[in-house]
C-alpha positions as CSV (number, residue, x, y, z in Angstrom):
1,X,20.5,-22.0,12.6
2,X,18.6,-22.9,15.1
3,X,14.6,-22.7,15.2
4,X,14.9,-19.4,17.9
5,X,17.1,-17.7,15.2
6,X,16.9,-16.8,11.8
7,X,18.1,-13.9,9.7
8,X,16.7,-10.8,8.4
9,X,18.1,-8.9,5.7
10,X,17.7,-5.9,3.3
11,X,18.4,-2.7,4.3
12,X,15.2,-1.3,5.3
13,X,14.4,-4.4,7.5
14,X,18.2,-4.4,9.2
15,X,17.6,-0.9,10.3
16,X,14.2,-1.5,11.9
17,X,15.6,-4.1,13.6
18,X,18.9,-2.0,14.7
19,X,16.9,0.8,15.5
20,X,14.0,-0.7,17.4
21,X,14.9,-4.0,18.6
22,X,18.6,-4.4,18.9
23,X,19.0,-6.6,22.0
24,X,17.5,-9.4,19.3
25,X,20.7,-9.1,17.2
26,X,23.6,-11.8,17.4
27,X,26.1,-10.4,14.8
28,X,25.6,-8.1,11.8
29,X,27.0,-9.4,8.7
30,X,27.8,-6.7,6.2
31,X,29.2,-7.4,2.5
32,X,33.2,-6.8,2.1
33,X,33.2,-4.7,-0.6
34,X,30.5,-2.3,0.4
35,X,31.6,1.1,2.3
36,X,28.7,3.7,1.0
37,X,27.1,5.8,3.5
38,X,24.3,3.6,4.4
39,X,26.6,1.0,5.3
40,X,29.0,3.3,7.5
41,X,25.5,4.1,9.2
42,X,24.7,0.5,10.2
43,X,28.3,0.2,11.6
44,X,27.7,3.4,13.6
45,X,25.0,1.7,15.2
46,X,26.2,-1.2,15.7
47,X,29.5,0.0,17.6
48,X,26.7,2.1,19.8
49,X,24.8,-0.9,20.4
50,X,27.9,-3.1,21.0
51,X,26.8,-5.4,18.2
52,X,29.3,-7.6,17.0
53,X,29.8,-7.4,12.6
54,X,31.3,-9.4,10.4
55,X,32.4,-8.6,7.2
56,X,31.6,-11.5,4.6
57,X,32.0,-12.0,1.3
58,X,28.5,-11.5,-1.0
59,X,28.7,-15.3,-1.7
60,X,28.1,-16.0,1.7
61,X,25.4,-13.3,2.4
62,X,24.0,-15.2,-1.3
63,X,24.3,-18.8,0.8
64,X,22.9,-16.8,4.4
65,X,19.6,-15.2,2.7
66,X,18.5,-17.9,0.2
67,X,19.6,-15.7,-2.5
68,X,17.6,-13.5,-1.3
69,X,18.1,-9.5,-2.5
70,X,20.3,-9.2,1.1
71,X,21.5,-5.5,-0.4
72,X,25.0,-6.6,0.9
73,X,23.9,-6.5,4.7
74,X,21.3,-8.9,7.0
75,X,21.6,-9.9,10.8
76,X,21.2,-13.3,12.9
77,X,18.5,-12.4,15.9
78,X,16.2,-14.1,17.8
79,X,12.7,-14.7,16.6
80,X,10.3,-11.5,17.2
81,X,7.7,-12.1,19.7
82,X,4.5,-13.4,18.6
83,X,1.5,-13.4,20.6
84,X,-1.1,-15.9,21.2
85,X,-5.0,-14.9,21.5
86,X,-4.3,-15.0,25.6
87,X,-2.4,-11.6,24.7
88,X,-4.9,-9.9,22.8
89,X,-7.0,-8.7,26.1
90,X,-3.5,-7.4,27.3
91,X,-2.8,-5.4,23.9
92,X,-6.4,-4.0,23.4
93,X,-6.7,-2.9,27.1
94,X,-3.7,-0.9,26.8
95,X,-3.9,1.0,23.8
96,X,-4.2,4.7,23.9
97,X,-6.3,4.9,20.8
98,X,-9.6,3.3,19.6
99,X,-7.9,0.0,18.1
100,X,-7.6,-0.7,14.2
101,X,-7.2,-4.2,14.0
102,X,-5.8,-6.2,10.9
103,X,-7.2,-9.8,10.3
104,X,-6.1,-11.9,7.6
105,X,-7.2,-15.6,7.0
106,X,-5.3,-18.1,4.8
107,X,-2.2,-16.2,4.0
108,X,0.2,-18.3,3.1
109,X,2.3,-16.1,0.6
110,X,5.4,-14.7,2.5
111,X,5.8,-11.9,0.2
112,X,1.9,-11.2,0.7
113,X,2.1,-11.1,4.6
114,X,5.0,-9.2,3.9
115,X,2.8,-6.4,2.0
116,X,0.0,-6.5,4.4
117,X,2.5,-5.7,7.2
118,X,3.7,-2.8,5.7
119,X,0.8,-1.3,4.4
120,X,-0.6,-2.1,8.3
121,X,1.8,-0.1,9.7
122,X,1.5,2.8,7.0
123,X,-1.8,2.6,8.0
124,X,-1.5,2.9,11.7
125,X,-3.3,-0.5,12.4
126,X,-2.4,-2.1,16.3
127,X,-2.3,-5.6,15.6
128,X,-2.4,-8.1,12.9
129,X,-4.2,-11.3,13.7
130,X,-3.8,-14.3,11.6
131,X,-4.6,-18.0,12.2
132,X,-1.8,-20.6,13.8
133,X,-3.0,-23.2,10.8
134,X,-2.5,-22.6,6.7
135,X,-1.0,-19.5,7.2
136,X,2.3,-17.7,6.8
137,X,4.4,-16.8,9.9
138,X,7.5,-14.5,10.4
139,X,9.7,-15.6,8.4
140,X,13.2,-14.1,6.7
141,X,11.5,-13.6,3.5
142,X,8.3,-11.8,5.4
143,X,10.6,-9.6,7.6
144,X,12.3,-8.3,4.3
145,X,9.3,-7.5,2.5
146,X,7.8,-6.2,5.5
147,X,10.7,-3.7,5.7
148,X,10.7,-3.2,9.5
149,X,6.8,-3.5,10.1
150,X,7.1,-6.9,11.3
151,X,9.5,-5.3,14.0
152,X,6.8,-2.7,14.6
153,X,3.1,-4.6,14.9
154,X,2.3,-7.1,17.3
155,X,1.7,-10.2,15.4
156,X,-1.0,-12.5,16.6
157,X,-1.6,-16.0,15.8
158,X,-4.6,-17.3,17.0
159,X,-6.2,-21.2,17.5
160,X,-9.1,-20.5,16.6
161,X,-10.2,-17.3,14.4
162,X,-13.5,-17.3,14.6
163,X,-13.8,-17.5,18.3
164,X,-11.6,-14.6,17.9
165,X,-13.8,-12.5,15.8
166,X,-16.5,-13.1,18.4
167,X,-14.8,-11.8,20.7
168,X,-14.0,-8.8,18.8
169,X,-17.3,-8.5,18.1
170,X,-17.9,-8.2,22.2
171,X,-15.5,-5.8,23.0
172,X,-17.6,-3.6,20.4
173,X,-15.1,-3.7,17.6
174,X,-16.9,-3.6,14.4
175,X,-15.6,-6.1,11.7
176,X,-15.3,-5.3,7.7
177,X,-14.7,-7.8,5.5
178,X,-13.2,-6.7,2.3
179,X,-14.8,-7.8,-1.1
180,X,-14.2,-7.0,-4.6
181,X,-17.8,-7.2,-5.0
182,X,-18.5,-4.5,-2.2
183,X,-20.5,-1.5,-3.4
184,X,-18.5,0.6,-1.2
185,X,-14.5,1.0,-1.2
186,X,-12.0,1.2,2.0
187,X,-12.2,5.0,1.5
188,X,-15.5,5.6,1.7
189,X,-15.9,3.8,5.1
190,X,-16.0,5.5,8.3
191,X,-13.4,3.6,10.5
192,X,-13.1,6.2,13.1
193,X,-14.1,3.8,15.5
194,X,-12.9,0.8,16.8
195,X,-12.5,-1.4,14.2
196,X,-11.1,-4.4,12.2
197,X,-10.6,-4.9,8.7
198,X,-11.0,-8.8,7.6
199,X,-9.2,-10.1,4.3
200,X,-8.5,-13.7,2.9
């Protein structure tokens, strides 16, 4: 593959994909010996979208995915978009709503970013904003456990993160940091206005 490419896979995080971004998808691979209903979905779509499938034995979706749990479908796509901090003026300027913001330092788990991007987007947060360095970026393994936020929430990777904060903290968005020590939980905190949660 080459470094614009790489596969996502898993149900969840093929449909996102299908459904939301399908101009990014080469081919669909789907598993031989699979024909249940969510499969025959997925080749609905594709044939609507004019994506081209393959059908391929589970050894090579095995070989394709790392071993990864590839639930007998994934796609080759271009890279999702990531933004820089030069976007960030663009993407607060433009929402509709006061902004929830996600900031996460030194995440270098995939299956953590993962996590964090789903529960994000469960959460209704605009952006996630992590740092370029000693951090985890879109990767296969994110995009699975993600399943379909990383498709959803701008992802921002930024040079430096506490210039960024700064200038958070100028547009009047108020930053939490989160602390097992806090006296306080999440759910006792008023984040009705505009806001970012820190974590890492």
């Amino acid at each position: 593959m080459s470094s614009n490419k790489f596969i996502i896979f898993g149900l969840h995080a093929v449909e996102a994909v299908l459904a939301k971004q399908p101009e990014r998808i080469i081919h669909l691979y789907l598993q031989k010996e699979r024909e249940d209903q969510k499969i025959q979905a997925l080749l609905a779509v594709a044939a609507t979208r004019r994506i081209p499938v393959k059908l391929v034995s589970r050894q090579e979706l095995d070989k394709m995915t790392n071993q990864g749990v590839h639930q007998g479908v994934a796609v080759d796509c271009q890279r999702p978009k990531t933004y820089s901090e030069h976007d960030l003026e663009n993407i607060l300027e433009n929402l509709q709503a006061k902004p929830l913001l996600l900031v996460l330092d030194g995440i270098q788990d995939p299956h953590n970013l993962g996590a964090c991007l789903r529960s994000a987007d469960a959460a209704g947060v605009h952006a996630v904003i992590v740092p370029k360095d000693k951090s985890v970026g879109l990767t296969s393994a994110v995009s699975k456990v993600a399943c379909g936020a990383a498709e959803t929430i701008p992802f921002i990777q930024v040079t430096n993160l506490a210039r960024t904060l700064r200038y958070l903290k100028d547009q009047g968005i108020w930053i939490y940091g989160a602390a097992g020590e806090a006296e306080a939980s999440l759910y006792q905190t008023d984040l009705r206005g505009p806001a970012a949660i820190a974590l890492g």
